[in-house]
KEKE-3310 file (N, C-alpha, C; in steps of 0.2 Angstrom, whole numbers, plus 5000, padded with zeros to 4 digits):
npx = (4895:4907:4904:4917:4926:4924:4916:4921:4915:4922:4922:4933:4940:4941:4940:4945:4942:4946:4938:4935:4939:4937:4946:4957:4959:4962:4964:4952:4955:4945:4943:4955:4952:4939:4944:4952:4944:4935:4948:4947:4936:4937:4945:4941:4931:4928:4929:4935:4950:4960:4965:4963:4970:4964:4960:4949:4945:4957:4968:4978:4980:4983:4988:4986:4971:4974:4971:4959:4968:4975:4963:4960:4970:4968:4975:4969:4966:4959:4942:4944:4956:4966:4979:4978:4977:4991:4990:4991:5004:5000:4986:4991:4997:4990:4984:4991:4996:4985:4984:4997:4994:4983:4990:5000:4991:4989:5003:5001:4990:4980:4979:4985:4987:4985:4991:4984:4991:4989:4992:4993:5004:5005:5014:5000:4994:5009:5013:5006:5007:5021:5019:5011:5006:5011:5012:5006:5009:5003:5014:5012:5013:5014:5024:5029:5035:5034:5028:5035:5039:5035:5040:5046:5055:5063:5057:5048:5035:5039:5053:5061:5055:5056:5071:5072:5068:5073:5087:5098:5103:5094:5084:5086:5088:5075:5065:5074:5073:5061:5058:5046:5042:5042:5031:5042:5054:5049:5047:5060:5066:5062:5048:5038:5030:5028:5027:5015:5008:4995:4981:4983:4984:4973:4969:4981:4982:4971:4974:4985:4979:4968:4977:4985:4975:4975:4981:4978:4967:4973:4987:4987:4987:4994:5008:5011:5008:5022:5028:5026:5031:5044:5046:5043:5056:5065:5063:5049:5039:5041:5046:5034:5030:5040:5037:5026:5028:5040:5029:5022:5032:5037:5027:5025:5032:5047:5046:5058:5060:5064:5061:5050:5034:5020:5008:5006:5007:4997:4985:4984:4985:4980:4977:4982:4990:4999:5005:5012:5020:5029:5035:5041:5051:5057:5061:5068:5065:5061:5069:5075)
npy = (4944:4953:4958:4959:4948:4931:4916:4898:4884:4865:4851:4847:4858:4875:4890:4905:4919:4930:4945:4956:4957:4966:4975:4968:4962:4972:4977:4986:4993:4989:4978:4969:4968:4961:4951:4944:4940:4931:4921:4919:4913:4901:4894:4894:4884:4867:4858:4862:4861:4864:4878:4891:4901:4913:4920:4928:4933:4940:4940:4936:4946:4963:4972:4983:4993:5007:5021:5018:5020:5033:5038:5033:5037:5050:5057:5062:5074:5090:5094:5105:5103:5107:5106:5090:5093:5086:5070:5066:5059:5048:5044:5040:5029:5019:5016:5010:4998:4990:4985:4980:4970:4962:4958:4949:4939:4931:4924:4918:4909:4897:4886:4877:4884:4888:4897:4903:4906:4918:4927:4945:4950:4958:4970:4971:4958:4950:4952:4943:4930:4929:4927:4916:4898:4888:4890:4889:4892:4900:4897:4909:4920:4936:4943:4955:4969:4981:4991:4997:5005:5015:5025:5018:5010:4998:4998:4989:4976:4965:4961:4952:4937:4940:4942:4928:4923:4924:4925:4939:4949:4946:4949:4963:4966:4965:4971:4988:4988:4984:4973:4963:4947:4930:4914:4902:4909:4911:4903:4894:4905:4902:4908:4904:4886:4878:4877:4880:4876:4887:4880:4867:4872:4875:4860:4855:4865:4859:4847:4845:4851:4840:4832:4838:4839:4825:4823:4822:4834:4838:4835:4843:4858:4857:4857:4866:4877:4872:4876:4891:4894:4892:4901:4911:4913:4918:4929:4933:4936:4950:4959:4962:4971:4982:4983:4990:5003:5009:5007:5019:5030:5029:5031:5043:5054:5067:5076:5079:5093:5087:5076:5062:5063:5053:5056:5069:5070:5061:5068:5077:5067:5056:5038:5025:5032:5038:5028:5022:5033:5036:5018:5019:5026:5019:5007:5014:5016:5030:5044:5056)
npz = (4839:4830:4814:4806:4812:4811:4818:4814:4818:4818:4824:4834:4830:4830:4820:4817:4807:4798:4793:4784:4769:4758:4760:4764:4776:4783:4800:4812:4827:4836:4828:4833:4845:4844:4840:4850:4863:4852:4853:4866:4870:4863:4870:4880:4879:4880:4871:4862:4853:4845:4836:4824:4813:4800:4786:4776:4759:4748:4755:4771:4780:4780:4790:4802:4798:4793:4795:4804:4814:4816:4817:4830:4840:4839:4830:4819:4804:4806:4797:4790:4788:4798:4810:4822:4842:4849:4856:4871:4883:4893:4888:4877:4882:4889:4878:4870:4880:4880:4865:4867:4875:4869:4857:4863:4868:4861:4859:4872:4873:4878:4868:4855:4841:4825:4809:4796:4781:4767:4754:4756:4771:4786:4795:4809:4805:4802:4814:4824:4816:4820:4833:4834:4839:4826:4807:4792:4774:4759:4744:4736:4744:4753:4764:4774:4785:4784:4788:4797:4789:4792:4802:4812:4811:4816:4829:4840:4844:4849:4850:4857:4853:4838:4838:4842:4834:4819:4820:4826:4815:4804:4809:4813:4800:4794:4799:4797:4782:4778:4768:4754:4756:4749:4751:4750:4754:4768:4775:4775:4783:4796:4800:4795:4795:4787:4767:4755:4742:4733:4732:4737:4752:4762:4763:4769:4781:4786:4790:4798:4811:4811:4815:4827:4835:4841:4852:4869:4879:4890:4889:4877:4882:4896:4886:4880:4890:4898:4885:4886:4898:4895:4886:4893:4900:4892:4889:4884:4888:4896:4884:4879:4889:4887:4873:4872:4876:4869:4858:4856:4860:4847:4839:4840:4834:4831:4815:4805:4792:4780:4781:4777:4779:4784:4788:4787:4773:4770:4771:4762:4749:4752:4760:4752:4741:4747:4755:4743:4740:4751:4749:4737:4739:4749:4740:4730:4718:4714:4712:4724)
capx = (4902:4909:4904:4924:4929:4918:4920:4918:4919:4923:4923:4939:4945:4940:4944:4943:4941:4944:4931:4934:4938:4937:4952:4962:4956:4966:4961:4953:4958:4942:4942:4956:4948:4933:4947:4955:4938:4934:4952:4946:4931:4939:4951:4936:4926:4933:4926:4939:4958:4966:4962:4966:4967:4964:4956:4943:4946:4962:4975:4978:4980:4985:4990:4980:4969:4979:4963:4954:4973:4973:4957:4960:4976:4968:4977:4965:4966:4953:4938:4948:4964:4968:4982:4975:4981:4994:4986:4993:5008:4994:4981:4993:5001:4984:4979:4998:4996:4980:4987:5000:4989:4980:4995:5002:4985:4991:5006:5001:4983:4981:4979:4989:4986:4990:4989:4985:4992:4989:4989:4997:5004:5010:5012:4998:4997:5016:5015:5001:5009:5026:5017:5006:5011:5012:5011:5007:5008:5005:5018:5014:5011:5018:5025:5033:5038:5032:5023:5041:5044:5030:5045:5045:5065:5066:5054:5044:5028:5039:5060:5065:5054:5059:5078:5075:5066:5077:5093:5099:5105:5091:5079:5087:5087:5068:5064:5076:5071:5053:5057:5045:5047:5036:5032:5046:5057:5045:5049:5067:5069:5059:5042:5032:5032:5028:5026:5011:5004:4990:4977:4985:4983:4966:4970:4985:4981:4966:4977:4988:4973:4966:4983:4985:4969:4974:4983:4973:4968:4976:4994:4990:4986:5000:5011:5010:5011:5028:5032:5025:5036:5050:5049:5047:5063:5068:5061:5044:5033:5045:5046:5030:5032:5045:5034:5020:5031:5041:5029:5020:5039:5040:5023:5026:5042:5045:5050:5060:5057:5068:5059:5043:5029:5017:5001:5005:5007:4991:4981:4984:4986:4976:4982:4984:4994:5006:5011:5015:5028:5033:5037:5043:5059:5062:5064:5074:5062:5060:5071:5074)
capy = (4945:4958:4954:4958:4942:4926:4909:4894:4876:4857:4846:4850:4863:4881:4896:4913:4921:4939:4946:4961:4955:4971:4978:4963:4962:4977:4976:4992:4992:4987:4971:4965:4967:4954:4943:4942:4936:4925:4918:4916:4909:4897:4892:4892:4879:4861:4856:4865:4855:4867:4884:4890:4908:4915:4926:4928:4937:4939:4940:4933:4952:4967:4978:4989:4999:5014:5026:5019:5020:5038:5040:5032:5040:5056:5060:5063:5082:5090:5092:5110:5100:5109:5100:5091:5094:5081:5065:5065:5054:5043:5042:5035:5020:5016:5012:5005:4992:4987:4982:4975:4964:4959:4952:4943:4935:4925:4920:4915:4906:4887:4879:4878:4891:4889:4904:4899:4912:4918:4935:4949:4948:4963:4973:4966:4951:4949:4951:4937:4922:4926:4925:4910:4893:4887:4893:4885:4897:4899:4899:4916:4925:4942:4944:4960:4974:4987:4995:4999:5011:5023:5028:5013:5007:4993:4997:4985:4973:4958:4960:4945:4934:4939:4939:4921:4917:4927:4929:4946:4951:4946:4953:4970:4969:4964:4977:4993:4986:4980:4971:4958:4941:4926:4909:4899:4914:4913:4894:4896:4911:4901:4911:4898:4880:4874:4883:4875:4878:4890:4876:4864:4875:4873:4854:4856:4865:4856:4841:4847:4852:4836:4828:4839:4835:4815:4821:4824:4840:4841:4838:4850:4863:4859:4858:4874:4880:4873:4882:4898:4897:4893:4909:4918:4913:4919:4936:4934:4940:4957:4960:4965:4978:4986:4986:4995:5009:5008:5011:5026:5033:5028:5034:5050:5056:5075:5076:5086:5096:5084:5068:5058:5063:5050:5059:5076:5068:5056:5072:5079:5065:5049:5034:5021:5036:5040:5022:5021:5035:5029:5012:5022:5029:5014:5003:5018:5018:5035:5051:5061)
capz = (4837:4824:4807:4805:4815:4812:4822:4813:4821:4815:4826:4839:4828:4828:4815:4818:4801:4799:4787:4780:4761:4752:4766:4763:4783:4790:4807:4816:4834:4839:4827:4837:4852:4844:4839:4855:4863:4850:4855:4873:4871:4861:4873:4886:4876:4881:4864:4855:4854:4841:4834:4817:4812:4793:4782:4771:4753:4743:4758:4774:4784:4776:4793:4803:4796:4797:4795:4809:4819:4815:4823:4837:4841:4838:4826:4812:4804:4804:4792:4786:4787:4804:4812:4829:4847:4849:4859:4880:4883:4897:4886:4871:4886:4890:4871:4868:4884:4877:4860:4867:4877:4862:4854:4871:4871:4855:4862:4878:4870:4882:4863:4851:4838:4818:4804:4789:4778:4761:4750:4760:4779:4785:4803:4813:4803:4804:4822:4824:4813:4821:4839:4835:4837:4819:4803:4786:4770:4752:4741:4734:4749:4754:4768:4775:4790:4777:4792:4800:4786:4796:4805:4817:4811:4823:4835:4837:4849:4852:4847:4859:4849:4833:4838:4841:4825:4815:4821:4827:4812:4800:4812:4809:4791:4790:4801:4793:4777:4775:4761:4754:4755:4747:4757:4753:4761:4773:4778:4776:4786:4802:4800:4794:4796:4779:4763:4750:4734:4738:4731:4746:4760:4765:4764:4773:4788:4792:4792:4804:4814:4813:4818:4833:4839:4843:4858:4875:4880:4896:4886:4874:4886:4897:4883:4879:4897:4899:4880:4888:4904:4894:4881:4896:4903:4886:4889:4881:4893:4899:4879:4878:4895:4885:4867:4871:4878:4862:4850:4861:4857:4841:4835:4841:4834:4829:4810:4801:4787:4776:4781:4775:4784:4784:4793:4784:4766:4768:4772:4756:4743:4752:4760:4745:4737:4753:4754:4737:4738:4755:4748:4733:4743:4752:4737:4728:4714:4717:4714:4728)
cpx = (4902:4908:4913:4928:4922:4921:4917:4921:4918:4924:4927:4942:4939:4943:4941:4946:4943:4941:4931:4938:4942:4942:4957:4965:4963:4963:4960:4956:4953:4940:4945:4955:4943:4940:4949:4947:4937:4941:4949:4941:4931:4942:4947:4929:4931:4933:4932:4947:4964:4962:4966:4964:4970:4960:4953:4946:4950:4969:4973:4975:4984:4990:4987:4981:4970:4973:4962:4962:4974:4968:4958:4965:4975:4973:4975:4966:4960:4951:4943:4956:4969:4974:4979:4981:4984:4993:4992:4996:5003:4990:4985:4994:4994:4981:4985:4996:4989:4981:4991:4999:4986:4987:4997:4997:4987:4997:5004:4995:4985:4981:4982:4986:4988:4987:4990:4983:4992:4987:4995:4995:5008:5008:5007:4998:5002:5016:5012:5004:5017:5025:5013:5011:5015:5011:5011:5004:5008:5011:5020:5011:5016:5018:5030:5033:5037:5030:5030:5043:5038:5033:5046:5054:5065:5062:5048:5041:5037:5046:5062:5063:5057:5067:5079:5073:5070:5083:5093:5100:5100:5087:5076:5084:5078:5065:5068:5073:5064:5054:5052:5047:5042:5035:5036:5052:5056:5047:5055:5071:5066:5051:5038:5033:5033:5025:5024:5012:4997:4982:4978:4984:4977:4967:4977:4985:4975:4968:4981:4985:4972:4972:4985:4979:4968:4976:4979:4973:4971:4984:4993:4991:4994:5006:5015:5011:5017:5032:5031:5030:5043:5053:5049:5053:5068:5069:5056:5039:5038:5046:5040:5028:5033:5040:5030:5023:5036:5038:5024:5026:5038:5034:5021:5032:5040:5051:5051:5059:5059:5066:5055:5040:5022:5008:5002:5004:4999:4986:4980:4983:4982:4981:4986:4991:5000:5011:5014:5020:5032:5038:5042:5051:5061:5065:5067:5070:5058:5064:5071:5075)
cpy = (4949:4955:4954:4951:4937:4922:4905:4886:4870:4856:4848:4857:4870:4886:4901:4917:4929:4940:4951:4961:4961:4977:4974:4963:4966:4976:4986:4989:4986:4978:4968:4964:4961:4950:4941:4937:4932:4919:4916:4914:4902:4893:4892:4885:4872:4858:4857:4863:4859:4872:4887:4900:4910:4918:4925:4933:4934:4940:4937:4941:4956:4973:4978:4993:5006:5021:5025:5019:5025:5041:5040:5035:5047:5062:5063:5070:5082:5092:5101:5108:5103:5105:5098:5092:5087:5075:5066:5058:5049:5038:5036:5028:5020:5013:5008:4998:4987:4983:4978:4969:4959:4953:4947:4938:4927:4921:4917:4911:4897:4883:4882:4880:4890:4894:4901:4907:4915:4925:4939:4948:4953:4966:4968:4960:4948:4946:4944:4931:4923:4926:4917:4903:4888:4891:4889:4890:4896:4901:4907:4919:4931:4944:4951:4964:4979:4991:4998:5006:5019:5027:5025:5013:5002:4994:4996:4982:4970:4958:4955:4940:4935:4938:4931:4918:4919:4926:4936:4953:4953:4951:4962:4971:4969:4971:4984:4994:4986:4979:4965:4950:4936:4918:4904:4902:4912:4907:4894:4902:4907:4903:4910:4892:4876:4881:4878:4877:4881:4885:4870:4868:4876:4864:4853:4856:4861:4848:4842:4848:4847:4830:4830:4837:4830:4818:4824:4829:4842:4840:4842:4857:4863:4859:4863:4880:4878:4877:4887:4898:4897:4899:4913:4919:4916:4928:4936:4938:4950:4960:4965:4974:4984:4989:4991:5003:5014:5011:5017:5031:5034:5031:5043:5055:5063:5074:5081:5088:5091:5077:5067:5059:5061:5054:5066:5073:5064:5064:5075:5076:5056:5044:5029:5026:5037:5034:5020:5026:5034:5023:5013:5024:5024:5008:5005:5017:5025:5041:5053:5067)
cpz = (4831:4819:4804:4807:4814:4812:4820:4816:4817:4818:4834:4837:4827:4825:4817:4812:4801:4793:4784:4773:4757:4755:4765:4772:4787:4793:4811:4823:4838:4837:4831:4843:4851:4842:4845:4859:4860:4852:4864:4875:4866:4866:4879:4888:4875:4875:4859:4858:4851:4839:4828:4815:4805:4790:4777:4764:4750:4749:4765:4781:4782:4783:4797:4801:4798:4797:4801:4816:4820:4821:4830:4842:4841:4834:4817:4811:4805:4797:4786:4786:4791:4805:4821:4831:4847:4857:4868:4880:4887:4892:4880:4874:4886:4883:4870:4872:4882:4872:4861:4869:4874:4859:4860:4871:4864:4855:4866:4878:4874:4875:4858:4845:4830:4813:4799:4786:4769:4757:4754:4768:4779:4791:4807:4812:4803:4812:4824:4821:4819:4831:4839:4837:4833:4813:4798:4779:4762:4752:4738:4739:4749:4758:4770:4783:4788:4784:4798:4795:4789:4801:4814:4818:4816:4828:4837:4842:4852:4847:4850:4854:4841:4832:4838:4835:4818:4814:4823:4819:4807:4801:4810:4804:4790:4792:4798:4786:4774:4770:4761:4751:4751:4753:4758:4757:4768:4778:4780:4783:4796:4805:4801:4795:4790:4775:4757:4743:4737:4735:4738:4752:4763:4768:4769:4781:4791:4793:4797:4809:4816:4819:4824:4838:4841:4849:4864:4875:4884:4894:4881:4878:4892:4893:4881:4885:4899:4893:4882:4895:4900:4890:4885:4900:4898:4884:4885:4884:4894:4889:4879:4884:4888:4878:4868:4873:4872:4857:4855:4860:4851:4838:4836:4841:4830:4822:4807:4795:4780:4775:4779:4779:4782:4784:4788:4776:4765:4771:4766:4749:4747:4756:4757:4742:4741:4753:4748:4736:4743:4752:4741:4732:4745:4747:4731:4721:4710:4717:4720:4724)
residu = (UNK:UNK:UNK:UNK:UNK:UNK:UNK:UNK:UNK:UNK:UNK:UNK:UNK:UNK:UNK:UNK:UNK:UNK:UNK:UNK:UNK:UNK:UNK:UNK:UNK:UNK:UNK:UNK:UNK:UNK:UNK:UNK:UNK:UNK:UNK:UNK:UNK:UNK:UNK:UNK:UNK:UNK:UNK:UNK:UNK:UNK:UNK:UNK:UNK:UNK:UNK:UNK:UNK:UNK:UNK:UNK:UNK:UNK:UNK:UNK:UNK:UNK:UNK:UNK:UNK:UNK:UNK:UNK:UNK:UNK:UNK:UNK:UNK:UNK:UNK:UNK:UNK:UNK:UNK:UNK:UNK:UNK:UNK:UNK:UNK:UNK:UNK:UNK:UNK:UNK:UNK:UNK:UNK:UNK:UNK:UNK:UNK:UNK:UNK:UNK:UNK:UNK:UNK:UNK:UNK:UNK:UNK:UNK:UNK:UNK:UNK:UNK:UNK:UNK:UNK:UNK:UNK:UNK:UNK:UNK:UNK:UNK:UNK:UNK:UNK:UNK:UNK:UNK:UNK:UNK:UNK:UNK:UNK:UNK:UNK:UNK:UNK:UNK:UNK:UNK:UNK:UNK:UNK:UNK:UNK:UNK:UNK:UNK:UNK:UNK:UNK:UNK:UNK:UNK:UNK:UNK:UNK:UNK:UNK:UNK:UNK:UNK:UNK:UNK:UNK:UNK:UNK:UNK:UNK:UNK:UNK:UNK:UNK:UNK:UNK:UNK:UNK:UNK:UNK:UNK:UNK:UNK:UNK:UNK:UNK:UNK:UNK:UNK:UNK:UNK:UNK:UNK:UNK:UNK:UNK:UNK:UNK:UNK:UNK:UNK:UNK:UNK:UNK:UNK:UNK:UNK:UNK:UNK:UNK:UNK:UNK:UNK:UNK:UNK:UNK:UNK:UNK:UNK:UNK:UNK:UNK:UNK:UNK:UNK:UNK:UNK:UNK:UNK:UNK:UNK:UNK:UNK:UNK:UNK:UNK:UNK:UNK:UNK:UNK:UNK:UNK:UNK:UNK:UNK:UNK:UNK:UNK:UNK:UNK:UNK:UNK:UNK:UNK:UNK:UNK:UNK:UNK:UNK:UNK:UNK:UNK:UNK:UNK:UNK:UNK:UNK:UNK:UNK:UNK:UNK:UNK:UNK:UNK:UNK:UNK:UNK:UNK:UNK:UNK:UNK:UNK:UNK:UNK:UNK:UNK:UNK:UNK:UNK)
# end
């Protein structure tokens, strides 16, 4: 297994940890690759009743790691700050449906699934708590859509879901906006299930855990197959279709001279430093 993902067990319960700390466990591609596995050899091991996913360090999940998403997209300059040849519409569906698969795999997971959230949660993170089947969060968490301001606007994995956990309307706003929220927000708004003290949340979710665990395996598992047909009578499954095609669209859009250009600006001045005037403009702290 990835030293990025490590899988620890107790009893019934397994954790899937992401591990990289000193990242505030952005996720390369290939990490969620090792998480999806460690989810399905979870879900293959009769031993395990419930599954708990959470991070190591000072947050829960900062993103993906837009670096190693660059790469993979072929969109790294080069070492003279060339600009590359722009990636082949195929090649990008092929990496898109992959990803999207990834996330679906946490929806559609036979055991029920809780994210225990803490620090910053944001883009992939976001997507993950608001696919799982529970969520229980600190208090000072920071949650956001921030990853929408990369010239996404709304166009997102998994909009059916989030219109049901949000509303239409709010939906919007989190997505136009990426504004952050904290964990009682985070409760309020439907996101999360409970929202602790971040000294409680260790104690919390592994009671919940334990709790889920009294019931058989064969009603957890189907219980969860009748919640998975119903979300896809909801448009759960056919979401995903539509996502990965979506951001394939969305990540390859032709900017005008007047707009924030993400990939040209971090060539020049870093990534830390790009999102910081990004985030600069959207929360109008910033002269134009």
């Amino acid at each position: 297994m990835n030293d990025a993902v490590i899988v620890e067990r107790e009893g019934p319960v397994a954790r899937l940890v992401l591990n990289r700390p000193e990242k505030h466990n952005a996720l390369r591609f290939d990490d969620l690759d090792r998480l999806v596995e460690a989810l399905r050899d979870a879900e293959d091991d009769d031993d395990v009743k419930v599954i708990v996913l959470k991070g190591n360090g000072p947050s829960f999940c900062a993103g993906h790691d837009y670096n190693d998403a660059l790469k993979s997209y072929g969109l790294e300059p080069g070492a003279d700050g060339s600009k590359p040849r722009r990636p082949s519409q195929r090649s990008r569906l092929l990496r898109d449906r992959k990803l999207g698969m990834n996330y679906m795999a946490f929806q559609n997971s036979l055991k029920p699934v809780i994210a225990q959230v803490h620090g910053h949660c944001t883009g992939v993170g976001m997507y993950l708590v608001e696919l799982v089947d529970l969520a229980i969060a600190a208090h000072d968490s920071h949650f956001s859509h921030a990853e929408q301001r990369l010239g996404l606007a709304g166009n997102t994995w998994h909009m059916n879901s989030q219109i049901l956990m949000y509303g239409a309307k709010k939906s919007r706003e989190l997505m136009l906006l990426g504004n952050s929220f904290d964990g009682p927000t985070a409760e309020r708004l439907g996101l999360v299930n409970l929202s602790v003290a971040k000294e409680d949340l260790d104690a919390t979710v592994a009671d919940w855990a334990r709790r889920i665990s009294m019931h058989p395996r064969d009603a957890l598992v189907t219980g969860k197959a009748m919640h998975q047909m119903a979300m896809e009578n909801l448009g759960a499954a056919e979401q995903f279709a539509r996502g990965y095609v979506g951001h394939t669209l969305g990540t390859n859009l032709r900017l005008e001279p007047d707009e924030f250009n993400v990939v040209r600006e971090r060539a020049k001045d870093g990534t830390t430093s790009t999102f910081k005037q990004r985030d600069a403009r959207f929360d109008g702290s910033k002269e134009e």
